[in-house]
C-alpha positions as CSV (number, residue, x, y, z in Angstrom):
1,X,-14.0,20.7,7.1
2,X,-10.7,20.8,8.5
3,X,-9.4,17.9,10.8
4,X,-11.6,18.2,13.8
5,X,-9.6,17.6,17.5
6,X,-10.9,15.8,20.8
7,X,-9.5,17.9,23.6
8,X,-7.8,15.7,25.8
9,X,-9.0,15.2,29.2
10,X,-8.7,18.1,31.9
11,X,-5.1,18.6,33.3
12,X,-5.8,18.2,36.7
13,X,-7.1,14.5,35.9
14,X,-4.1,14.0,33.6
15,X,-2.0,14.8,36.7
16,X,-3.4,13.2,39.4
17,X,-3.8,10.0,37.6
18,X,0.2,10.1,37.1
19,X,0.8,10.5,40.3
20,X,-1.2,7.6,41.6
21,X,0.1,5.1,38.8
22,X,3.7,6.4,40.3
23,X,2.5,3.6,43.0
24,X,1.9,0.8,40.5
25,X,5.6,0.5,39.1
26,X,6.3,-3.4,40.6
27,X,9.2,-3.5,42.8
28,X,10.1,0.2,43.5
29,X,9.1,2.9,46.0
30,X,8.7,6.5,45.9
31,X,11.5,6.9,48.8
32,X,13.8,6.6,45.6
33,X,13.5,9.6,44.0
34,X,14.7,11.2,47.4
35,X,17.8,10.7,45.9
36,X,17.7,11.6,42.0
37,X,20.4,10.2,39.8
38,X,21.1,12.0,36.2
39,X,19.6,10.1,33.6
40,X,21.9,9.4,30.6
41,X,21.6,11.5,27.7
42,X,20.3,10.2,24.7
43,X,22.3,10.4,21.7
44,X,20.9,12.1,18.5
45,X,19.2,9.5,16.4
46,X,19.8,10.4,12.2
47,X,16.5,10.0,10.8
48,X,16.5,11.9,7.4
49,X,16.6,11.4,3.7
50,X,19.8,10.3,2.2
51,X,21.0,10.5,-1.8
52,X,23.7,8.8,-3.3
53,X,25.7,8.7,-6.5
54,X,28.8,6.8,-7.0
55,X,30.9,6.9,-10.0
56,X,29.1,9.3,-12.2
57,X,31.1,10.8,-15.9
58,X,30.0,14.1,-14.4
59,X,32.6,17.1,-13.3
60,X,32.6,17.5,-9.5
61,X,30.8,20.7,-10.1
62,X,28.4,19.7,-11.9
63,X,27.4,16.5,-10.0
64,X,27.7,18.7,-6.7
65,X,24.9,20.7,-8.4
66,X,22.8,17.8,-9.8
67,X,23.2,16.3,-6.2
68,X,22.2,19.5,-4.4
69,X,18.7,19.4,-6.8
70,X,17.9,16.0,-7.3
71,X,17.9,16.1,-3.2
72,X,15.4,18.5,-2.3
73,X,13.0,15.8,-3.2
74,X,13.9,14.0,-0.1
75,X,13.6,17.2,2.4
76,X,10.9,16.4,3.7
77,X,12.3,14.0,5.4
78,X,15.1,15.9,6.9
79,X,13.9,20.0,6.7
80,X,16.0,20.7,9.6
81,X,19.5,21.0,7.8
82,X,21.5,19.6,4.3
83,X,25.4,18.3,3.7
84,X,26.8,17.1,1.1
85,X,30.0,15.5,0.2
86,X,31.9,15.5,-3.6
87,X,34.9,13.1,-4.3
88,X,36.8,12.3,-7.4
89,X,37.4,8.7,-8.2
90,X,41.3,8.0,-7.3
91,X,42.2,7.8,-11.1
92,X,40.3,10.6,-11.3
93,X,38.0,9.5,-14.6
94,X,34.9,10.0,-12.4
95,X,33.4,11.2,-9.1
96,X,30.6,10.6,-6.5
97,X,29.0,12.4,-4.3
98,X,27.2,11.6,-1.0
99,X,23.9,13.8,0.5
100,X,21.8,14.3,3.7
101,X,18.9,16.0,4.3
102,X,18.6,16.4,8.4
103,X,16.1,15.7,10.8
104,X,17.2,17.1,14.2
105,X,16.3,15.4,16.8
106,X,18.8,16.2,19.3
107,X,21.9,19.3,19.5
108,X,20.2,21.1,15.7
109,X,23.3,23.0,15.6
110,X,25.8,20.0,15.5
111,X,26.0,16.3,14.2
112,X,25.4,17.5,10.7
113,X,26.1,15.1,8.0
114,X,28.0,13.8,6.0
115,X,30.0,11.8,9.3
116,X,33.5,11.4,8.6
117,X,35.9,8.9,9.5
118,X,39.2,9.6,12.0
119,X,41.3,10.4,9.1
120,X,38.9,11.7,6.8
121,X,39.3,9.1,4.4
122,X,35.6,8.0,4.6
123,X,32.6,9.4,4.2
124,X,29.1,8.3,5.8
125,X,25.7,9.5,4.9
126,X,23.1,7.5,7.0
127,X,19.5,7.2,8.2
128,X,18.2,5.6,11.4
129,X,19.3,5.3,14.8
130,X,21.6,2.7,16.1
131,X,20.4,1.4,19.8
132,X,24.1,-0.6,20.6
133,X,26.3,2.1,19.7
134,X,27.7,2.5,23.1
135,X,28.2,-1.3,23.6
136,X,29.9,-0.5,19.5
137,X,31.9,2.0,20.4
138,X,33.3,-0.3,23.6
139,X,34.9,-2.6,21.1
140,X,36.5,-0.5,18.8
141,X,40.3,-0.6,19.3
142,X,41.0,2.7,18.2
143,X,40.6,5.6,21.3
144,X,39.8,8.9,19.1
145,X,37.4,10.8,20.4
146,X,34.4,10.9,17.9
147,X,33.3,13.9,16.8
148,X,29.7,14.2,17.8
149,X,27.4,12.7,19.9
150,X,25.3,10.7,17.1
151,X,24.5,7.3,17.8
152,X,25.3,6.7,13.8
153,X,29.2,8.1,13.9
154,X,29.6,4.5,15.5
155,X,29.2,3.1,11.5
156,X,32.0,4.7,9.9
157,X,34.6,3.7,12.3
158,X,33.3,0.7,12.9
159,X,34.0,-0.2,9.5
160,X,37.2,1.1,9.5
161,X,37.4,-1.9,12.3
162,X,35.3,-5.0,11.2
163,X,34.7,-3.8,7.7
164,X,32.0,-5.3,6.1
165,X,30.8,-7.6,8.8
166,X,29.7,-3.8,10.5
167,X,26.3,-3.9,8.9
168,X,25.5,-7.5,11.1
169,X,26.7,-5.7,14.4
170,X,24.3,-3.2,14.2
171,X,21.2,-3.0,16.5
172,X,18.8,-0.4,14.4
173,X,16.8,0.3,12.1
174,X,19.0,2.2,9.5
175,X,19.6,2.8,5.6
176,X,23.3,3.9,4.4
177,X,26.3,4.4,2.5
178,X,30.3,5.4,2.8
179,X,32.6,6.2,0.5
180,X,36.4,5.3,0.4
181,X,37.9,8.8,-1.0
182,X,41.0,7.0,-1.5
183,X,40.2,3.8,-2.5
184,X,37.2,4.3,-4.1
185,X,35.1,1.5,-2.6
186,X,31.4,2.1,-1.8
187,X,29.7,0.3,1.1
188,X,25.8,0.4,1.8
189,X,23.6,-2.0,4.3
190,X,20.0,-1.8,5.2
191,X,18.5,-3.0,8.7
192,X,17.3,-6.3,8.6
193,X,14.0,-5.7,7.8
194,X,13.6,-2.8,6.4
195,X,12.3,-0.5,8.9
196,X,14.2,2.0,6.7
197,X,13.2,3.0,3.4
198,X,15.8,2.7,0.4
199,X,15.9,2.4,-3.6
200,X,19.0,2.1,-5.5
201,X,19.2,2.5,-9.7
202,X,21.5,2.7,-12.4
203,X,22.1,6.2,-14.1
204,X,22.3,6.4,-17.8
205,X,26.8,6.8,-17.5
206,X,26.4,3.9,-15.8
207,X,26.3,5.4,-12.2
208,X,24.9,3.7,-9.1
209,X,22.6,5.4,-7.1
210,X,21.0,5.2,-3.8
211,X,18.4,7.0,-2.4
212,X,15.9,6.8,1.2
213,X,12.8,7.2,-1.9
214,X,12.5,6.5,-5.7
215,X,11.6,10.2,-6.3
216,X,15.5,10.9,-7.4
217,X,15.9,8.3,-9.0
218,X,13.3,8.7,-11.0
219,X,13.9,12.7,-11.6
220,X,17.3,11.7,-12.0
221,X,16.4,9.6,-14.8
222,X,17.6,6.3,-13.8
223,X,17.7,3.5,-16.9
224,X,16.3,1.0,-13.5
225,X,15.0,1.6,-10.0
226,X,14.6,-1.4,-7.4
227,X,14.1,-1.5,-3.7
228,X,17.8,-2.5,-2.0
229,X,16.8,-5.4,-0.3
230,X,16.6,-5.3,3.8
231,X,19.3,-7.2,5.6
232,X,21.5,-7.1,2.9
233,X,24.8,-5.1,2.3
234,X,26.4,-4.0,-1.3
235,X,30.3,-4.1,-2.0
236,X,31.9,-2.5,-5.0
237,X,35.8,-2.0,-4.8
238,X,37.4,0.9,-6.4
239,X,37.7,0.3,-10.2
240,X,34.5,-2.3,-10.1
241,X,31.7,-0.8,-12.6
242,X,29.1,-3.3,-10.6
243,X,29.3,-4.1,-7.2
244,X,27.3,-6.9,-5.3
245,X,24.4,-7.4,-2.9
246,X,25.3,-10.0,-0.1
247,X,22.6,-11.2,2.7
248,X,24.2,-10.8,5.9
249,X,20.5,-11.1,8.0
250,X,19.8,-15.5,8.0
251,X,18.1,-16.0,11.1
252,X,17.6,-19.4,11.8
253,X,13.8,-19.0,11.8
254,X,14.0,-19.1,8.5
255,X,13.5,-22.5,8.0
256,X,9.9,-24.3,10.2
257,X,12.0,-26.0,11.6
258,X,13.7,-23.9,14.1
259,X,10.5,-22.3,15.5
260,X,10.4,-25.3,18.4
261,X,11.0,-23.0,21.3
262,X,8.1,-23.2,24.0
263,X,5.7,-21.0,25.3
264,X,7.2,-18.4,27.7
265,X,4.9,-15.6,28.6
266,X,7.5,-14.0,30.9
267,X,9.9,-14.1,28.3
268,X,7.9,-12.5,25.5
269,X,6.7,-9.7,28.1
270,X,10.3,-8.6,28.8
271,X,11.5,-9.1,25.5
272,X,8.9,-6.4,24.2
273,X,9.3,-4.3,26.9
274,X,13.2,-4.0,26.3
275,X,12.4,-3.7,22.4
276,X,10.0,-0.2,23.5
277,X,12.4,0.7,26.3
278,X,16.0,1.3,23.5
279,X,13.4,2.8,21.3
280,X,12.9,5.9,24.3
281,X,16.8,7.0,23.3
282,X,15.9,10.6,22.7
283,X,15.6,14.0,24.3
284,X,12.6,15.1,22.0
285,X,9.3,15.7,22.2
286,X,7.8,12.0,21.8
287,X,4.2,10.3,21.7
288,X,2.8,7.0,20.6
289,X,0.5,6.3,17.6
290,X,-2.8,4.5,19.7
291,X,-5.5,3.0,17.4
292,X,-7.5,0.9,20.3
293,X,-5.9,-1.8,18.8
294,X,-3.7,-4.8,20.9
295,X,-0.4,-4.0,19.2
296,X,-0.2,0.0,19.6
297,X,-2.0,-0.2,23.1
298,X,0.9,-2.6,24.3
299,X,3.0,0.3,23.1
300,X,1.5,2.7,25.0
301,X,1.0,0.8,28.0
302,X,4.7,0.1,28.2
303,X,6.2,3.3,27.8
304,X,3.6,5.2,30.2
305,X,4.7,2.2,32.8
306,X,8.8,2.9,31.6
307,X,8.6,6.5,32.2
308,X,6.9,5.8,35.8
309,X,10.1,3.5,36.3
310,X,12.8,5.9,34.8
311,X,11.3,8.6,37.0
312,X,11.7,6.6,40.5
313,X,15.2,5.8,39.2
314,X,16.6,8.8,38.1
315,X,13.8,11.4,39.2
316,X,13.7,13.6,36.2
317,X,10.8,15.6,36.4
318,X,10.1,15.5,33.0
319,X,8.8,11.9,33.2
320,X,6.2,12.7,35.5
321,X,4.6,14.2,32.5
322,X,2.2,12.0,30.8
323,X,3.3,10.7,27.2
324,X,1.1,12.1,24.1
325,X,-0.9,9.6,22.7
326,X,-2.7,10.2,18.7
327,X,-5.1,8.2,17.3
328,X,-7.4,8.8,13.8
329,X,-10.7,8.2,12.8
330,X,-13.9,8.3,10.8
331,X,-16.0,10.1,13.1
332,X,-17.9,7.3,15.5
333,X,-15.5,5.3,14.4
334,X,-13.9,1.9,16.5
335,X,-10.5,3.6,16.6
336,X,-11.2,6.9,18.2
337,X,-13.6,5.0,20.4
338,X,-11.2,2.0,21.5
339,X,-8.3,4.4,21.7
340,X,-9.9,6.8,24.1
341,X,-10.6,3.8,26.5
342,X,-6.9,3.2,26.5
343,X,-5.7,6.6,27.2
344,X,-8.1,7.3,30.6
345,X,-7.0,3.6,31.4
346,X,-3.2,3.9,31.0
347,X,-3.2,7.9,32.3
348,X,-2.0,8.6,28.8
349,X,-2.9,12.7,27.4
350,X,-4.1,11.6,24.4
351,X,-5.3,13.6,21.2
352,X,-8.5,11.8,19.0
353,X,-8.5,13.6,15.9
354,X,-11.4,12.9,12.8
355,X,-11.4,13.2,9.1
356,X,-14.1,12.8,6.8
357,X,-14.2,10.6,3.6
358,X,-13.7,13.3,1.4
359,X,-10.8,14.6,3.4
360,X,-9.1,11.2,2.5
361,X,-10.3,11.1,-1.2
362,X,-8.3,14.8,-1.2
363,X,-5.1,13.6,0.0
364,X,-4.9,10.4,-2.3
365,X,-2.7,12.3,-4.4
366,X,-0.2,13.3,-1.9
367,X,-0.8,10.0,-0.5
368,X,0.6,7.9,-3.3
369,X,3.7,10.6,-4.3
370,X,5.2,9.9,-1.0
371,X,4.1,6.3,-0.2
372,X,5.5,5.7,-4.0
373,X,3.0,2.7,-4.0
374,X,0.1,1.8,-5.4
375,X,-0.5,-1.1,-3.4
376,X,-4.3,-0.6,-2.5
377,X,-4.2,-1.5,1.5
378,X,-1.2,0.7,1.5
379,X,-3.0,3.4,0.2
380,X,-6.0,2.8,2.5
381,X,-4.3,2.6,5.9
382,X,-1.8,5.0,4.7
383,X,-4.3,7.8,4.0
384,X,-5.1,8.1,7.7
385,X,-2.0,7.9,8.9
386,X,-0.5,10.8,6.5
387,X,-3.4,13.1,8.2
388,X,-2.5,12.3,11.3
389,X,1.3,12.7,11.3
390,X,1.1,16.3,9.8
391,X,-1.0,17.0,12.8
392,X,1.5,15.4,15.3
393,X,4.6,17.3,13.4
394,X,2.3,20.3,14.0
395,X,2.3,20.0,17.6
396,X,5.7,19.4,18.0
397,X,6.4,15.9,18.5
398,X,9.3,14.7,16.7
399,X,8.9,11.2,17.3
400,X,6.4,8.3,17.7
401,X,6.2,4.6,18.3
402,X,3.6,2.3,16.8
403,X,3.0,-1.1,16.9
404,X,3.6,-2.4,13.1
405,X,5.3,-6.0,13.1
406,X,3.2,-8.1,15.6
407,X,0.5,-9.3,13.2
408,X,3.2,-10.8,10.6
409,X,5.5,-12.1,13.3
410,X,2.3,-13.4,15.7
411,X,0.1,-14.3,12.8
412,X,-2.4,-11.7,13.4
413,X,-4.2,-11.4,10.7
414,X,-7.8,-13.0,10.4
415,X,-6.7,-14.7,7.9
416,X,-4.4,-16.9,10.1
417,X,-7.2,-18.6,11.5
418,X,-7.5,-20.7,8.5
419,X,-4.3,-21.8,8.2
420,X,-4.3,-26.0,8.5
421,X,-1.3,-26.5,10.7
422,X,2.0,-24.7,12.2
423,X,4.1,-25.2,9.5
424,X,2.0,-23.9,6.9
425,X,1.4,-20.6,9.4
426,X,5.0,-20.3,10.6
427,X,6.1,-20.3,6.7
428,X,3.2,-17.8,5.6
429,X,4.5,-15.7,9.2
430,X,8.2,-15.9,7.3
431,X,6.8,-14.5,3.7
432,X,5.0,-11.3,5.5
433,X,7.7,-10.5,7.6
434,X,10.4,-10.6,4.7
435,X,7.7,-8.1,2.7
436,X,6.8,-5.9,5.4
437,X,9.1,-3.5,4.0
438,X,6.9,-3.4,1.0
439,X,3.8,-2.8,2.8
440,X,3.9,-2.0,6.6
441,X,7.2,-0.6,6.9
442,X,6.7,1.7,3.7
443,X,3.3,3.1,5.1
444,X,5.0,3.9,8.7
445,X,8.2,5.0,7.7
446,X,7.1,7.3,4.7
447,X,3.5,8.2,6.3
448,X,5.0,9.9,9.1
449,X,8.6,10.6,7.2
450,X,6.6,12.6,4.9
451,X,6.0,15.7,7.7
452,X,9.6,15.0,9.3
453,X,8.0,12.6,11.9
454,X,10.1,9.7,12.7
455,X,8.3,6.5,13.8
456,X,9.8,3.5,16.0
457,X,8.4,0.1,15.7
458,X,9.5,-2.1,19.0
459,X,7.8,-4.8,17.4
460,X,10.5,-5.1,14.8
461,X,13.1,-4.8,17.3
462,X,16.0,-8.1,16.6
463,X,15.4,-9.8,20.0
464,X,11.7,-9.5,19.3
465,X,12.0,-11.0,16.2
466,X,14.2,-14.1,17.7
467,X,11.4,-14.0,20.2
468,X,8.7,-14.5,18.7
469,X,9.6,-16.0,15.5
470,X,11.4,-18.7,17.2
471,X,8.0,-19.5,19.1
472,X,7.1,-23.1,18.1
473,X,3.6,-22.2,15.3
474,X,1.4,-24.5,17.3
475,X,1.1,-21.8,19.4
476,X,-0.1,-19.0,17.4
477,X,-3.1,-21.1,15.9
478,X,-5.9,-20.1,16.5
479,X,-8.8,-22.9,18.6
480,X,-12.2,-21.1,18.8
481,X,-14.0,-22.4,22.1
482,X,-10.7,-23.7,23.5
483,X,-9.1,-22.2,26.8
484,X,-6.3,-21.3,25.4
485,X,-5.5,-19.6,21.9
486,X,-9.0,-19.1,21.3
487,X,-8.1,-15.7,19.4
488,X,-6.0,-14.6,17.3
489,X,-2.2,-13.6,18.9
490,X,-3.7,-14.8,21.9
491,X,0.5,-15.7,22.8
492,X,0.9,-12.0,23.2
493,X,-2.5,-10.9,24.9
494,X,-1.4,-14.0,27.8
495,X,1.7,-12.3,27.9
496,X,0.3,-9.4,29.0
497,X,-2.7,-10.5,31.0
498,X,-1.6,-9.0,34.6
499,X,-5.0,-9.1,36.4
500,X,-3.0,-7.3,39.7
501,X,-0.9,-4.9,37.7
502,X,-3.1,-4.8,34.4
503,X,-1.5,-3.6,31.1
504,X,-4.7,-2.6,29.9
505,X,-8.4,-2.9,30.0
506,X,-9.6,-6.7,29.3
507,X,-12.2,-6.1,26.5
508,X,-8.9,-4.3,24.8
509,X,-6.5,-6.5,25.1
510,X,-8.8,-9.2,24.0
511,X,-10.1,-7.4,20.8
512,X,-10.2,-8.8,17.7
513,X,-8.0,-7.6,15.0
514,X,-9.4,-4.6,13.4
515,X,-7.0,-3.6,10.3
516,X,-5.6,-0.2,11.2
517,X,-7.9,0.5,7.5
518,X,-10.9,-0.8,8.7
519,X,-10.8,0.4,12.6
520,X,-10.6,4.1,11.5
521,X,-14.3,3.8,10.3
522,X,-15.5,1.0,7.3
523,X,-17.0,4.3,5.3
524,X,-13.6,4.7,4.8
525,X,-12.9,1.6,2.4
526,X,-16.7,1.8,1.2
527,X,-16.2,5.7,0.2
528,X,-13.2,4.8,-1.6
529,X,-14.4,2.2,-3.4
530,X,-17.6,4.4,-4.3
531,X,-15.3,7.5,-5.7
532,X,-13.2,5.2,-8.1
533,X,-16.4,3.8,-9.9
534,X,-17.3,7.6,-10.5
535,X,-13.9,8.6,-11.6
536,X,-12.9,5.0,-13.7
537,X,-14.6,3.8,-16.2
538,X,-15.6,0.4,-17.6
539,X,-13.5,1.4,-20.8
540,X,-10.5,2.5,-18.3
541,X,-11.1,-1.1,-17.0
542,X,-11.0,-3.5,-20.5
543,X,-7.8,-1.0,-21.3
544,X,-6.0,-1.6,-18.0
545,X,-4.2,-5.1,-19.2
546,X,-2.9,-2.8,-22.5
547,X,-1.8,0.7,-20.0
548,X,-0.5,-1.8,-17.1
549,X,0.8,-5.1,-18.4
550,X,2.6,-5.4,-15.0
551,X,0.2,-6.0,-11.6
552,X,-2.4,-5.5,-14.0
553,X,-5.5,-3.9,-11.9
554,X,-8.1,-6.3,-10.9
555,X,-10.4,-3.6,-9.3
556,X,-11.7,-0.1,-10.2
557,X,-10.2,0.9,-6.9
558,X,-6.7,-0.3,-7.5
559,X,-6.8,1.3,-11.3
560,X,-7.8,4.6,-9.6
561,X,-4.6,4.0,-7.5
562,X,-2.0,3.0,-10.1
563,X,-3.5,5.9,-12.5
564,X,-2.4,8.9,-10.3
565,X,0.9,6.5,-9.3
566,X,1.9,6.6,-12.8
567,X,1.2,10.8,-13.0
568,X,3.8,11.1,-10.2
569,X,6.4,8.6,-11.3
570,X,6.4,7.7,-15.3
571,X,7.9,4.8,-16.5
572,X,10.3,6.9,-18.6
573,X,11.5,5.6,-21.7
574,X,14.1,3.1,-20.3
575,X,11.7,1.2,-18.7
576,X,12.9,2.2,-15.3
577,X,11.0,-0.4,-13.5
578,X,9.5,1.8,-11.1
579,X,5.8,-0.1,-11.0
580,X,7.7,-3.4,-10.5
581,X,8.6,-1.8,-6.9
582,X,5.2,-2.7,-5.7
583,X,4.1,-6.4,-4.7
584,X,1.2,-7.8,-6.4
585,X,-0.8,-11.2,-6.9
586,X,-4.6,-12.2,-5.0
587,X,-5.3,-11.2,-1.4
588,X,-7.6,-11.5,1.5
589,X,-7.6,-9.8,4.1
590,X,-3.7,-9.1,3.6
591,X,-2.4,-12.8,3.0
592,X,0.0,-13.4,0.6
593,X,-1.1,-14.9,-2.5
594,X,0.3,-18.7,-1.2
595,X,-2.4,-18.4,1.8
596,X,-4.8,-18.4,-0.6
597,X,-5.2,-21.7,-0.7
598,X,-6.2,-22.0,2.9
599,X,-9.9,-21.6,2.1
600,X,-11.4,-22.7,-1.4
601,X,-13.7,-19.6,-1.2
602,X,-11.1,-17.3,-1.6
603,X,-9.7,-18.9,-5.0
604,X,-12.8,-16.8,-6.5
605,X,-11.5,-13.2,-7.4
606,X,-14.8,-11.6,-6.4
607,X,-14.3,-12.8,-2.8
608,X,-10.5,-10.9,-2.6
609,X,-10.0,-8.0,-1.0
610,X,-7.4,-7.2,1.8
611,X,-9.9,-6.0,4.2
612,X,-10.5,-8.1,7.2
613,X,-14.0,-7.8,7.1
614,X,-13.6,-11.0,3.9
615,X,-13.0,-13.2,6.4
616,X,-16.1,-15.0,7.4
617,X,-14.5,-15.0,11.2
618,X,-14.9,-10.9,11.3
619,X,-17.7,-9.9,13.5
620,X,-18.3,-7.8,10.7
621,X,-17.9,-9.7,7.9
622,X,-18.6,-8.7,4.2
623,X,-17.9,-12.5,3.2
């Protein structure tokens, strides 16, 4: 059956409820929106798909024409316009080309791309959104008028200004790259953590190639594809056949021992509530992914409260209306159930929406081509959350925030409980958050990305990241029967524990963690698991070592997976490295493979499996 929809609750309700919370906003009164101020425009945010080649043997022509096809595999991203731009090398022995498939979230019928610098000498293809370009565009020296309103323009000239050191200044999440016509230097920088998707590869004349997904590489036929590593920048000066990757992300909380800050509830509260309120930059239709969960109910709890504020402040109307809210689910599942709570609670119009176990089976497929993992909780949490965005893109929202990030950054993850001290946790914190573009980041950006959906993850934001990652450890342990910290994140739920202005309901905000693969129903995992034993056999399994030498697949599950991985992207005959893309090594319950030793139990392979429920400290535990 097709994906069956809650209505959401009547729109008198919906109304009412609004205008009573209007009274809850701390510190303000209705008299002030007797007065209503304009509130600032947003700018338009460039979240699309973005394709690359620099210095390819090709004519203009015909790498104009490879571009123009190899980039309709990214579309999806960006269906709402294309640009492309086609330079010869100044000694003119080769070319590159830069391409941009656009997702319009504000003005369609400007701010295309390729952005262009004052004199035209550089070219910028970009995707993301860049939250400090007005405090940017304050320091540049240089008083042209850009050309359009997009937050991103703010790149290109500022690297005509500071060069490479632009890539640090930005506050975003963002993947791009500009050419020097002239020169023939090529610059491109990820965010810091990798919000943004992007590959880069070598072509077989030698070319490098950058891409927001693998699948033109790949097409393309690439002799290598690798991930461009988050917080990093690559350099190659015209004339250079190789350029270089430099880190310019080195936070301090890198290293144990500079997480020795104290515990500061208020500071943590307005830190996250900052992080959600940049992330509202946009004059689109907008909504919030809501799983009943601590993390996305936060989300949604702050920006129903921000639009209350923004409304008293500057009295658009708009903001009296009540912000969408989508969750997924088995039906009966602890998701739907959890999430509703949160949406009568917080005055939210939300939208429950179910899917059946051979609904997700069905969309495995799709699942994988545009995930381009075969990572199994990937695939399992990012099954639901494919289904849902094409429903959300179908109702017309543009944009979304969810609440990816807290668990790494928090230690959220049952697993955590185990760990013996704050060293050993604040390190194991530092591995997930450097992979989370591997794992968490891929699902959300590519999930949703997949239907033209952007997602924002406030989470993630920089001064979050500071915030909570410079947190002294001892404070995210977890001591069962204690006062304090007696669950899991418990930093963050205190932070948010308002009894006269509450966030949210207690028995939410005090839930355990429920992996977003778990919470949408656990006949989700247990139907998945059931299918690949029909569809691989135990001859598939003795092969497996022989077909995948790489990540060889433990599971029947995981071979299922990496089977129809393979169908979409083959590991041609250069060895393109595609399947070393993916993370592998022992799990539980999502730890990384150096947690493992936490807990003796888990050293046996038959108790891994990156469900919660193999922790023994699950209320449901398999374990």
């Amino acid at each position: 059956s097709a994906l069956e929809q809650h209505p959401p609750p009547p729109t008198m309700r919906r109304h009412v409820a609004s205008l009573l919370l209007l009274h809850g906003v701390a510190g303000l009164s209705l008299r002030h929106a007797a007065a209503p101020r304009t509130a600032p425009r947003a700018a338009a945010p460039s979240m699309c798909g973005i394709l690359a080649v620099v210095n390819s043997k090709l004519s203009p022509e015909a790498l104009r024409l490879q571009t123009l096809t190899l980039q309709r595999l990214v579309r999806h991203r960006g269906p709402d316009g294309s640009g492309i731009h086609v330079v010869e090398t100044p000694t003119g022995a080769r070319c590159s080309s830069v391409a941009h498939e656009r997702l319009a979230i504000v003005d369609p019928l400007s701010g295309n791309q390729p952005l262009f610098s004052h004199d035209r000498s550089r070219s910028l293809t970009v995707n993301g959104e860049i939250y400090n370009h007005k405090q940017l565009r304050a320091e540049l020296k240089d008083p042209t008028a850009f050309r359009t309103e997009s937050d991103c323009e703010v790149i290109v000239h500022g690297y005509d200004e500071f060069g490479v050191d632009i890539a640090s200044k930005l506050d975003g999440d963002f993947a791009f790259v500009i050419l020097d016509d002239q020169t023939g230097d090529v610059y491109a920088a990820r965010d810091p953590v990798g919000v943004n998707s992007l590959y880069m590869g070598t072509g077989l004349d030698g070319s490098t190639w950058f891409s927001s997904e693998a699948k033109p590489l790949v097409t393309g036929g690439c002799i290598d594809v690798r991930i461009f590593p988050p917080g990093h920048y690559y350099l190659a000066r015209g004339g250079e056949e190789e350029g270089r990757l430099v880190p310019y992300y080195a936070p301090s909380w890198h290293s144990a021992s500079a997480a020795t800050q104290p515990l500061n509830l208020e500071k943590l509260r307005t830190t996250f509530t900052a992080a959600v309120e940049k992330r509202l930059m946009a004059d689109v239709p907008y909504g919030v992914l809501l799983s009943g969960g601590l993390d996305s109910s936060l989300v949604a709890s702050v920006i129903a409260r921000l639009k209350r504020k923004r409304f008293l402040e500057h009295g658009k109307v708009d903001d009296l209306q009540p912000v969408k809210s989508f969750s997924i689910g088995l039906d009966g599942s602890p998701d739907l159930a959890n999430a509703q709570k949160v949406a009568e609670f917080i005055g939210t119009e939300h939208y429950g929406f179910t899917f059946t176990v051979q609904e997700g089976i069905d969309a495995i497929s799709d699942v994988i081509y545009h995930l381009e993992t075969y990572d199994v909780t990937t695939i399992r949490a990012g099954t639901p959350m494919f289904l849902l965005a094409r429903k959300i893109k179908a109702m017309g929202i543009k944009m979304v925030m969810s609440g990816e990030g807290a668990d790494e950054t928090l230690a959220g993850y049952l697993y955590f409980h185990k760990a013996p001290n704050g060293t050993e946790l604040h390190e194991e914190c530092v591995r997930k958050v450097a992979a989370l573009n591997q794992f968490d980041c891929l699902r959300a950006n590519k999930a949703t990305m997949a239907h033209g959906l952007e997602v924002r993850v406030p989470f993630l934001d920089r001064g979050m990241l500071d915030a909570t990652m410079t947190l002294d450890p001892d404070f995210k342990l977890t001591r069962k029967g204690e006062k304090t910290q007696f669950l899991e994140k418990w930093a963050l739920r205190e932070a948010f524990n308002v009894p006269t202005e509450p966030f949210l309901p207690y028995e939410v905000l005090f839930r355990q963690k429920e992996q977003f693969s778990d919470g949408v129903g656990y006949s989700w995992i247990d139907g998945l698991k059931e299918h690949a034993g029909k569809v691989i056999s135990d001859e598939d399994m003795a092969t497996a070592p022989i077909r995948f030498p790489y990540n060889t697949p433990g599971t029947k599950e995981a071979a299922y997976f990496r089977t129809i991985f393979h169908s979409h992207f083959p590991n041609n005959n250069y060895g393109n490295g595609i399947e070393a893309t993916v993370p592998g090594g022992p799990s539980v319950a999502c730890s990384t493979a150096k947690a493992i030793e936490w807990d003796e139990a888990w050293s046996d392979p038959t108790k891994q499996d990156q469900s919660g429920r193999f922790v023994d400290t699950h209320d449901a535990a398999v374990a």
